[in-house]
mmCIF file of the N, C-alpha and C atoms, coordinates in Angstrom:
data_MODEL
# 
_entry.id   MODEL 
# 
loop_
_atom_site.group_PDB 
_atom_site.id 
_atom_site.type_symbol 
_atom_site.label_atom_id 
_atom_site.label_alt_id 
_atom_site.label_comp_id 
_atom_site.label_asym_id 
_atom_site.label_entity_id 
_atom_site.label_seq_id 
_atom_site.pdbx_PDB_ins_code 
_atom_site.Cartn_x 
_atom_site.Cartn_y 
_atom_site.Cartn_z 
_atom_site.occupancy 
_atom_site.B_iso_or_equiv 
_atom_site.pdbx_formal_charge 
_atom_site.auth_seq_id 
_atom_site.auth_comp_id 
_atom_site.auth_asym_id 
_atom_site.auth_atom_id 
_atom_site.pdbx_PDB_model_num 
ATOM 1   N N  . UNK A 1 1  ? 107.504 85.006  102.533 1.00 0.00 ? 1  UNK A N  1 
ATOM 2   C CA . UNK A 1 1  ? 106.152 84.986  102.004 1.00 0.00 ? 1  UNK A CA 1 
ATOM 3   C C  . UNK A 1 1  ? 105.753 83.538  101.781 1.00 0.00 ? 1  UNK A C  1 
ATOM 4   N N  . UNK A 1 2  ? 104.441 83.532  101.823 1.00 0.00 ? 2  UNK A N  1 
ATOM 5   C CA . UNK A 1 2  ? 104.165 82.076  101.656 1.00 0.00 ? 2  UNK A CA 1 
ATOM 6   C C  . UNK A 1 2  ? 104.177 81.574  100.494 1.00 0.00 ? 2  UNK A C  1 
ATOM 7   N N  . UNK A 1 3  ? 104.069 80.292  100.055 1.00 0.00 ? 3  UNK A N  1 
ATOM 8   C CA . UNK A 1 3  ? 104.211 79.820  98.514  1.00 0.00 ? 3  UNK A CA 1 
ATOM 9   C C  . UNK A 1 3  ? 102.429 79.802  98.381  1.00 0.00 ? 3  UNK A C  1 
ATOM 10  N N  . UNK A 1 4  ? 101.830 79.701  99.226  1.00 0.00 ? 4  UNK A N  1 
ATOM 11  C CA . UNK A 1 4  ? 100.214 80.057  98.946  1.00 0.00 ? 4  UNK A CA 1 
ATOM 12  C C  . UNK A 1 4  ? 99.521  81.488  98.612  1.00 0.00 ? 4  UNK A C  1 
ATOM 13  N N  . UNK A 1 5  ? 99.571  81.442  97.225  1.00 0.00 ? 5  UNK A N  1 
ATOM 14  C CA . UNK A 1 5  ? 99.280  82.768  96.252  1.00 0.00 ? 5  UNK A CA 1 
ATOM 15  C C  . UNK A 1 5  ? 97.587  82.957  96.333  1.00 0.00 ? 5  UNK A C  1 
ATOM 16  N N  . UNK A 1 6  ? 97.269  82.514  97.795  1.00 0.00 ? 6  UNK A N  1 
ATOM 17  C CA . UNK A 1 6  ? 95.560  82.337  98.165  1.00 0.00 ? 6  UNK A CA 1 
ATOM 18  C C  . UNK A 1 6  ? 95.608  83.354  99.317  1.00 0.00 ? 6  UNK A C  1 
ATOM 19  N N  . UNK A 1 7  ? 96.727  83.618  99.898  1.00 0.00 ? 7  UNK A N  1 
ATOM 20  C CA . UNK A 1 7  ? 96.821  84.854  100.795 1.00 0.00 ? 7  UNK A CA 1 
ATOM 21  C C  . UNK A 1 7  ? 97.548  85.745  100.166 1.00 0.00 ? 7  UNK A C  1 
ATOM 22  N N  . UNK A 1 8  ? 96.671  87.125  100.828 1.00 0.00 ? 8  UNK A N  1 
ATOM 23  C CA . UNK A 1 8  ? 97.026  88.182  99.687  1.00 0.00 ? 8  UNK A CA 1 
ATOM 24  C C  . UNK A 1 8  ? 97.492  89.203  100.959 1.00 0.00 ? 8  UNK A C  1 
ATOM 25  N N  . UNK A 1 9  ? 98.096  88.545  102.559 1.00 0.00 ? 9  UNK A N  1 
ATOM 26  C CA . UNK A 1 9  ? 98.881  89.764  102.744 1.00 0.00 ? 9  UNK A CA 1 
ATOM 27  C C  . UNK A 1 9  ? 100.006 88.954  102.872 1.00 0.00 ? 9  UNK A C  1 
ATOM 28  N N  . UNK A 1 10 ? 101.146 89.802  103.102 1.00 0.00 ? 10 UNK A N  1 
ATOM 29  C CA . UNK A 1 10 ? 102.301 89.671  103.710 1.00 0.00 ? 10 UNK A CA 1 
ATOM 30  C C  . UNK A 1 10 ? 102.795 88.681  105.115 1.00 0.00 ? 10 UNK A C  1 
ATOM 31  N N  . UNK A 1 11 ? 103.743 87.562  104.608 1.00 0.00 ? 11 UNK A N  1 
ATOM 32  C CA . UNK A 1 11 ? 103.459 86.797  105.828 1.00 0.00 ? 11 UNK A CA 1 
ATOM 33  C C  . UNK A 1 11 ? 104.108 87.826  107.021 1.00 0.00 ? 11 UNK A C  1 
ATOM 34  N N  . UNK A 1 12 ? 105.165 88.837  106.406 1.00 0.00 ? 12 UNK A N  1 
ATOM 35  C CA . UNK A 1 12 ? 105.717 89.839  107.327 1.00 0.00 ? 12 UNK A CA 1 
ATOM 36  C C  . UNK A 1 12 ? 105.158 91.262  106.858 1.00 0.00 ? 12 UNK A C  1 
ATOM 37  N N  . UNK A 1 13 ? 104.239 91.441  107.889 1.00 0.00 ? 13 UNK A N  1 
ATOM 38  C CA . UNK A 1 13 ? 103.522 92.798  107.416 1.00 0.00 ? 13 UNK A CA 1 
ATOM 39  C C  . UNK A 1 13 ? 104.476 94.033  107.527 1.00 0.00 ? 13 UNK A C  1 
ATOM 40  N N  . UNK A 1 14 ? 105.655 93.362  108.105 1.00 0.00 ? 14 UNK A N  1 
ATOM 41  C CA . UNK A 1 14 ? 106.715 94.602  108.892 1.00 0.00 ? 14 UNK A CA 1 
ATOM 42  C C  . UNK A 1 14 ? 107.875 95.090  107.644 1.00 0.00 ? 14 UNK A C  1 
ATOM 43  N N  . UNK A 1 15 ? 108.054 94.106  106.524 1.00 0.00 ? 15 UNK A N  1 
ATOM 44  C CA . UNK A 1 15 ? 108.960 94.255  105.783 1.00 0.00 ? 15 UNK A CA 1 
ATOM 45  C C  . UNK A 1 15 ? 108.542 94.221  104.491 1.00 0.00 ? 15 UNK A C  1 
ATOM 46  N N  . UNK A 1 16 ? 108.907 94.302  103.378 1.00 0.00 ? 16 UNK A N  1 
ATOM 47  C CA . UNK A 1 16 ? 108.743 94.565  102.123 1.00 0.00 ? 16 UNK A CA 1 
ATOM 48  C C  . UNK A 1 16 ? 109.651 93.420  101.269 1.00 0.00 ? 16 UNK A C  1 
ATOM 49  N N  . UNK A 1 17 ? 109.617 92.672  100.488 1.00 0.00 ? 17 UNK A N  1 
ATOM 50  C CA . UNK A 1 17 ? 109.580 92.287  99.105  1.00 0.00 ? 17 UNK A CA 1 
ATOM 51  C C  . UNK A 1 17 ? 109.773 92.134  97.685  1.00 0.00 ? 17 UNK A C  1 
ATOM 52  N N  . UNK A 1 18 ? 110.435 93.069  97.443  1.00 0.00 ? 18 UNK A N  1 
ATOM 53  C CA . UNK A 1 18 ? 110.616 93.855  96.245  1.00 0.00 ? 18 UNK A CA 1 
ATOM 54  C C  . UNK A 1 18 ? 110.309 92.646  94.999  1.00 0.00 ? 18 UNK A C  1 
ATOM 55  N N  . UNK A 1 19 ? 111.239 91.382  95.399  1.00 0.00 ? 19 UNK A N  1 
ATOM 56  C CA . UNK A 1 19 ? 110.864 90.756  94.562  1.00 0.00 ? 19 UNK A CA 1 
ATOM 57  C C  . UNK A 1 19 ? 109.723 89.270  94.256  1.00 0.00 ? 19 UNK A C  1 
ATOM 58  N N  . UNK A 1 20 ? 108.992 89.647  94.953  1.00 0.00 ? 20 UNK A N  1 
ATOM 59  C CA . UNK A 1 20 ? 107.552 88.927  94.911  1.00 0.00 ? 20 UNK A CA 1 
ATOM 60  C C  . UNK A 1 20 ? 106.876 89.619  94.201  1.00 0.00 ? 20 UNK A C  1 
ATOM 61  N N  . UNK A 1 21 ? 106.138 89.301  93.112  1.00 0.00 ? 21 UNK A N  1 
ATOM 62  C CA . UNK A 1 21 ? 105.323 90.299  92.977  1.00 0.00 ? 21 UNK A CA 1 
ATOM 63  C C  . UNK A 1 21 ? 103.716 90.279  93.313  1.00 0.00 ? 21 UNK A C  1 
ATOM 64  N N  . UNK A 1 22 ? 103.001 89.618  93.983  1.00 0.00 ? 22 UNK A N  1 
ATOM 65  C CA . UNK A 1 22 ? 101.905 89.721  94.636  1.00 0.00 ? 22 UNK A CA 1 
ATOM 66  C C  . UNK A 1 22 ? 102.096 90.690  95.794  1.00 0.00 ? 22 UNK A C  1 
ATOM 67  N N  . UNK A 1 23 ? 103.624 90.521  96.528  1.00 0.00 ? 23 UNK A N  1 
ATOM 68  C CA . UNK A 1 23 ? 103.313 91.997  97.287  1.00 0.00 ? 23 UNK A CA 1 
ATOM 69  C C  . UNK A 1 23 ? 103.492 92.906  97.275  1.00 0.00 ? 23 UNK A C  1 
ATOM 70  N N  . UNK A 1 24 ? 104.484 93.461  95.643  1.00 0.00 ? 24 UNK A N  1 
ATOM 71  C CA . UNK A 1 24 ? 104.796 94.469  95.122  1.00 0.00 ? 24 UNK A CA 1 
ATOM 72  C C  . UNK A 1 24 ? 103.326 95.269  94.819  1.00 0.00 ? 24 UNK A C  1 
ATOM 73  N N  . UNK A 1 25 ? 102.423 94.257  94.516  1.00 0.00 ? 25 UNK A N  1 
ATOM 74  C CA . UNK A 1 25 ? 101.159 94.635  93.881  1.00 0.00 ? 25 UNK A CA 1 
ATOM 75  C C  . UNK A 1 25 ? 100.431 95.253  95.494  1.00 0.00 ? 25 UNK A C  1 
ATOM 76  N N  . UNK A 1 26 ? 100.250 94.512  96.004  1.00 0.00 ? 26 UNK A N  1 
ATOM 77  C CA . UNK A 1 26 ? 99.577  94.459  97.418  1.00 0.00 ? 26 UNK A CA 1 
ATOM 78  C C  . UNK A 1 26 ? 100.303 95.791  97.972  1.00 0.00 ? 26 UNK A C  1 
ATOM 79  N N  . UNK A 1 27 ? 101.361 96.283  97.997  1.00 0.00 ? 27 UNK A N  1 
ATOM 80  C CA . UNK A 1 27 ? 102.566 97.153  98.544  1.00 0.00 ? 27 UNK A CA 1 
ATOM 81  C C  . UNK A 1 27 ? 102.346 98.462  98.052  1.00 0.00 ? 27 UNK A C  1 
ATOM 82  N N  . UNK A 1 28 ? 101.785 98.334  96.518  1.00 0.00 ? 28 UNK A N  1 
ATOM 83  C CA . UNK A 1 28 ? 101.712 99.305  95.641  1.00 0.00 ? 28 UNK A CA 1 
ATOM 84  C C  . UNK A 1 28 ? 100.353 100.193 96.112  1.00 0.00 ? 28 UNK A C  1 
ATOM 85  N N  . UNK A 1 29 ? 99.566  99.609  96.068  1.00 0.00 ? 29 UNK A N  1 
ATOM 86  C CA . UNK A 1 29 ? 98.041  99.425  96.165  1.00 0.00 ? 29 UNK A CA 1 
ATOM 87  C C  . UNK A 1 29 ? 97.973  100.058 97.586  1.00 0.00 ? 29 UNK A C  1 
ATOM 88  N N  . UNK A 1 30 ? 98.566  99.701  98.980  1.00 0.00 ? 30 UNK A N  1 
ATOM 89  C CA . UNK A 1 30 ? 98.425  100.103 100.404 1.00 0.00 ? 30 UNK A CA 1 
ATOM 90  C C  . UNK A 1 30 ? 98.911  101.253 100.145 1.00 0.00 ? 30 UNK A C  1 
ATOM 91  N N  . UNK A 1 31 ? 100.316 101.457 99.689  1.00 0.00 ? 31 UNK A N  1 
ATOM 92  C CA . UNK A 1 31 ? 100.626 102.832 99.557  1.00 0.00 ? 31 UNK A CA 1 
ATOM 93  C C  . UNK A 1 31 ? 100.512 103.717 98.607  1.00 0.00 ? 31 UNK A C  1 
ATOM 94  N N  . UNK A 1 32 ? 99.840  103.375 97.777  1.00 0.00 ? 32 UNK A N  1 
ATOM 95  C CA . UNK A 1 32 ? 99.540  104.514 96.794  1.00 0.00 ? 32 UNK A CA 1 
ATOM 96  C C  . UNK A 1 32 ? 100.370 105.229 96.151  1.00 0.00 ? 32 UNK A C  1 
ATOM 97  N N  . UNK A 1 33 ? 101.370 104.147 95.833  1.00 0.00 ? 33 UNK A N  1 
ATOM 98  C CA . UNK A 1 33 ? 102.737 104.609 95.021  1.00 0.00 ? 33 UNK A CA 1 
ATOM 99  C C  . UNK A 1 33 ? 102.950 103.545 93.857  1.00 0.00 ? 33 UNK A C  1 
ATOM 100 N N  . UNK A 1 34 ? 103.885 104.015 92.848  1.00 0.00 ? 34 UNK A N  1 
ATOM 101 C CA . UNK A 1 34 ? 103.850 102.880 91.528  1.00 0.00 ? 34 UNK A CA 1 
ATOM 102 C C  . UNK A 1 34 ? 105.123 102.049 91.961  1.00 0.00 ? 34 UNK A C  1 
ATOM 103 N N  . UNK A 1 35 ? 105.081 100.853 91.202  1.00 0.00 ? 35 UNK A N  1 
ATOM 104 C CA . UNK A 1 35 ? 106.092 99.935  91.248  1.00 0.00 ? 35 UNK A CA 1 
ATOM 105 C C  . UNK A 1 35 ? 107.531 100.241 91.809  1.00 0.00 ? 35 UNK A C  1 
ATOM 106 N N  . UNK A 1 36 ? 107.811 101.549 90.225  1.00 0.00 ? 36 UNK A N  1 
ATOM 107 C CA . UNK A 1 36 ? 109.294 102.038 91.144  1.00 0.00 ? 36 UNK A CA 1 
ATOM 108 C C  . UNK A 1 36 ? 109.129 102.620 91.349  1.00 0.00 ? 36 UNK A C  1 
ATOM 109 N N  . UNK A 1 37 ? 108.353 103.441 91.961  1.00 0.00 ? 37 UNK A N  1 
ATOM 110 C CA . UNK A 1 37 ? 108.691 104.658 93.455  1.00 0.00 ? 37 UNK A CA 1 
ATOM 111 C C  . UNK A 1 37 ? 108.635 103.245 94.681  1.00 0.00 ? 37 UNK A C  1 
ATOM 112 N N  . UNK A 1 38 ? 107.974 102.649 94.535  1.00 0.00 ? 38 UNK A N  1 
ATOM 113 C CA . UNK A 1 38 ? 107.996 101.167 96.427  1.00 0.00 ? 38 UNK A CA 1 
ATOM 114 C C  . UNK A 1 38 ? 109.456 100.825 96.042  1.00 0.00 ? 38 UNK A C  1 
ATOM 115 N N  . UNK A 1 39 ? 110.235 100.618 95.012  1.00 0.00 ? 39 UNK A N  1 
ATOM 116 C CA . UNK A 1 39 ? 111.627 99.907  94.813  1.00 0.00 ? 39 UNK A CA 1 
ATOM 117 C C  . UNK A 1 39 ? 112.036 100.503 95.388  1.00 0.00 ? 39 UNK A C  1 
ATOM 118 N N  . UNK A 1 40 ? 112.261 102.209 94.776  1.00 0.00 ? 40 UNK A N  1 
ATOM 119 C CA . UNK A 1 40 ? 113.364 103.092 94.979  1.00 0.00 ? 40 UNK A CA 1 
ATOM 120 C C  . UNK A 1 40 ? 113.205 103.454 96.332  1.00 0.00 ? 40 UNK A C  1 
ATOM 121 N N  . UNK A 1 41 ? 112.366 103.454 96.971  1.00 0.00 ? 41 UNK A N  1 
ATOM 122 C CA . UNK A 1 41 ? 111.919 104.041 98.705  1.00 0.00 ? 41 UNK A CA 1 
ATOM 123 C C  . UNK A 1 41 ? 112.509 102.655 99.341  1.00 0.00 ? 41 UNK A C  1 
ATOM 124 N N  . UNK A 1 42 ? 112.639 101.676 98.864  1.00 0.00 ? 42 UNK A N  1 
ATOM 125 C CA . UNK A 1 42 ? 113.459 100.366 99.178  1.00 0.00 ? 42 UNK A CA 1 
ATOM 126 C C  . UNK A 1 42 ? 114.392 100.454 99.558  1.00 0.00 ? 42 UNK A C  1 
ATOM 127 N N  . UNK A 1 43 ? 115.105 100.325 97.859  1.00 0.00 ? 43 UNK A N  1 
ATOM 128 C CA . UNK A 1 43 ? 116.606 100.719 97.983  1.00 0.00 ? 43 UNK A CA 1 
ATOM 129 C C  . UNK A 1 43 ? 117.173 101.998 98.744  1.00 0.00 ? 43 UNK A C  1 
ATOM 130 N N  . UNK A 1 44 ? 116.377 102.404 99.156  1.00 0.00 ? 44 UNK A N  1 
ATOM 131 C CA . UNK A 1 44 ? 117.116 103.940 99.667  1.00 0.00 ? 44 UNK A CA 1 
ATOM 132 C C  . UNK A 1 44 ? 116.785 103.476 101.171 1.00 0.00 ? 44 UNK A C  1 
ATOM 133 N N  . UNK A 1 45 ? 115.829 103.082 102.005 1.00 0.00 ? 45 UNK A N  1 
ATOM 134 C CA . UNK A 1 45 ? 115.298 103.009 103.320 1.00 0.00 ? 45 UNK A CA 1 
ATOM 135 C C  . UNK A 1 45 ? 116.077 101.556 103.700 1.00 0.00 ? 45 UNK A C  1 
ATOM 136 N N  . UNK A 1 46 ? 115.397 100.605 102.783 1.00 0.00 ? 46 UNK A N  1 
ATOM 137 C CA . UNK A 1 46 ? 115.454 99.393  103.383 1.00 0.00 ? 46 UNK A CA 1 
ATOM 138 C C  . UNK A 1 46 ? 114.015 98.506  103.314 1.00 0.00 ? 46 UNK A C  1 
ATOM 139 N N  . UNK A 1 47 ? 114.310 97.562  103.791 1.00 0.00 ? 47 UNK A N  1 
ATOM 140 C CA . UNK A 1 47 ? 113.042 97.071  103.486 1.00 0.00 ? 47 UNK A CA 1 
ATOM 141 C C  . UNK A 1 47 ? 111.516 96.754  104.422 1.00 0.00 ? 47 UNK A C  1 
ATOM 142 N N  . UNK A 1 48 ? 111.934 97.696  105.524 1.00 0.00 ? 48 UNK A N  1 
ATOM 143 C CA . UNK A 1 48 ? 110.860 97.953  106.819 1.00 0.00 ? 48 UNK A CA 1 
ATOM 144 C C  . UNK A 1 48 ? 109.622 98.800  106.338 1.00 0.00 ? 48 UNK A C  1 
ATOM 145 N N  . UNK A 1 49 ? 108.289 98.057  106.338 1.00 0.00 ? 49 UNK A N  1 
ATOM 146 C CA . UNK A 1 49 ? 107.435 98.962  105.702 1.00 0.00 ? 49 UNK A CA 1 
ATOM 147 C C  . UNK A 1 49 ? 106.843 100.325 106.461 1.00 0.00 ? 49 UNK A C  1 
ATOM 148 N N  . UNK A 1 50 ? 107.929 100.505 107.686 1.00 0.00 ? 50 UNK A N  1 
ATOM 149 C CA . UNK A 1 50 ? 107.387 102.200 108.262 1.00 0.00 ? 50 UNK A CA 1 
ATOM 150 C C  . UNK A 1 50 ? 108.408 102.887 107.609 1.00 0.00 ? 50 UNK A C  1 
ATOM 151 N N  . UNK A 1 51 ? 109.445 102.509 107.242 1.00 0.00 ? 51 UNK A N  1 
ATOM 152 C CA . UNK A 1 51 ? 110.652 103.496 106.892 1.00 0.00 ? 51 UNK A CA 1 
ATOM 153 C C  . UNK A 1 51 ? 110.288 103.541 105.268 1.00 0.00 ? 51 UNK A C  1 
ATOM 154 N N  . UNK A 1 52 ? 109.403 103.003 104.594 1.00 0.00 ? 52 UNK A N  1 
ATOM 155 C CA . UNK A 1 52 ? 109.252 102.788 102.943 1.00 0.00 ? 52 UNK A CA 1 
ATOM 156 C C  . UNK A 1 52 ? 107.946 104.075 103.587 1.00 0.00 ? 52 UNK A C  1 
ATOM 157 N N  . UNK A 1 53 ? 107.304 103.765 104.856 1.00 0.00 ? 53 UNK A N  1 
ATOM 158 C CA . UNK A 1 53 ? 105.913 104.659 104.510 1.00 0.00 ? 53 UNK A CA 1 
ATOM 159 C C  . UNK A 1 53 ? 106.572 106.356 104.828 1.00 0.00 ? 53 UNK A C  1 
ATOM 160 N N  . UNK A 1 54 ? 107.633 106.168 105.536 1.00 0.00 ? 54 UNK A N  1 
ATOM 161 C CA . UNK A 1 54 ? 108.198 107.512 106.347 1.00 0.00 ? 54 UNK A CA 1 
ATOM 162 C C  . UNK A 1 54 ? 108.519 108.184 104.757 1.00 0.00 ? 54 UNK A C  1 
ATOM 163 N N  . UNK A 1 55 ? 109.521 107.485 104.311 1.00 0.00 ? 55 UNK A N  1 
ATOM 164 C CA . UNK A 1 55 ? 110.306 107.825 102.852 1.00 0.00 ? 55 UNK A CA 1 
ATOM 165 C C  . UNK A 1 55 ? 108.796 108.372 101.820 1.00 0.00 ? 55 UNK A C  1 
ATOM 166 N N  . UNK A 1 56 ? 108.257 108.020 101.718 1.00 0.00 ? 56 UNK A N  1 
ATOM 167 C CA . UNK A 1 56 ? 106.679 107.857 100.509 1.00 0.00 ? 56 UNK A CA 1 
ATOM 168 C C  . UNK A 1 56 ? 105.964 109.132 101.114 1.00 0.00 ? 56 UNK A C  1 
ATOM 169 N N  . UNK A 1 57 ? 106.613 109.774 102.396 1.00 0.00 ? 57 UNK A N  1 
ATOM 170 C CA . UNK A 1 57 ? 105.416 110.912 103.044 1.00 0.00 ? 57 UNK A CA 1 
ATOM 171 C C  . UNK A 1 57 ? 104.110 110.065 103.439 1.00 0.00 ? 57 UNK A C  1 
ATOM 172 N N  . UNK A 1 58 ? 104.021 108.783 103.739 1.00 0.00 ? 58 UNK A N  1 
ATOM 173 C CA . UNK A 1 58 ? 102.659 107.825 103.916 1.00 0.00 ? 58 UNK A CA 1 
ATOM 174 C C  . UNK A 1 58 ? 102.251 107.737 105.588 1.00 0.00 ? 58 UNK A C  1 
ATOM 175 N N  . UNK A 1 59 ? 103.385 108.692 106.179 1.00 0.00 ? 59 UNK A N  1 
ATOM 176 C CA . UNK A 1 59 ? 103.234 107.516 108.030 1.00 0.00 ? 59 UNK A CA 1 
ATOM 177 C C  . UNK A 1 59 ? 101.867 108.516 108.635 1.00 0.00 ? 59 UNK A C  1 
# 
C-alpha cells in the first residue's frame, strides 16, 4: 500500500491488508462486512480479495 493516505484504493486491488487500516475500512465498506468478519474470511482464505469475496458469499 502506498504511504499516500490521499489514495483511497488499494495499491493491490487483488489482495487484502488486514493490517492497514484505511483498507480495512475501504475492504469493509466494498464488502459489506464488519471489521472481523474481513479478518476472519482472511485468516481462513488468505489474503486474495476473490477468495475473502467467495468466503463472505460476495462473488
Amino acid at each position: 500500500m502506498s504511504d499516500n493516505k490521499h489514495i483511497t484504493h488499494p495499491e493491490d486491488a487483488k489482495r487484502i491488508d488486514v493490517n492497514d487500516p484505511f483498507e480495512v475500512r475501504n475492504w469493509t465498506s466494498a464488502l459489506g462486512c464488519t471489521e472481523a468478519q474481513l479478518k476472519q474470511a482472511v485468516a481462513a482464505v488468505g489474503t486474495y480479495a476473490s477468495k475473502v469475496r467467495e468466503y463472505l458469499g460476495k462473488s
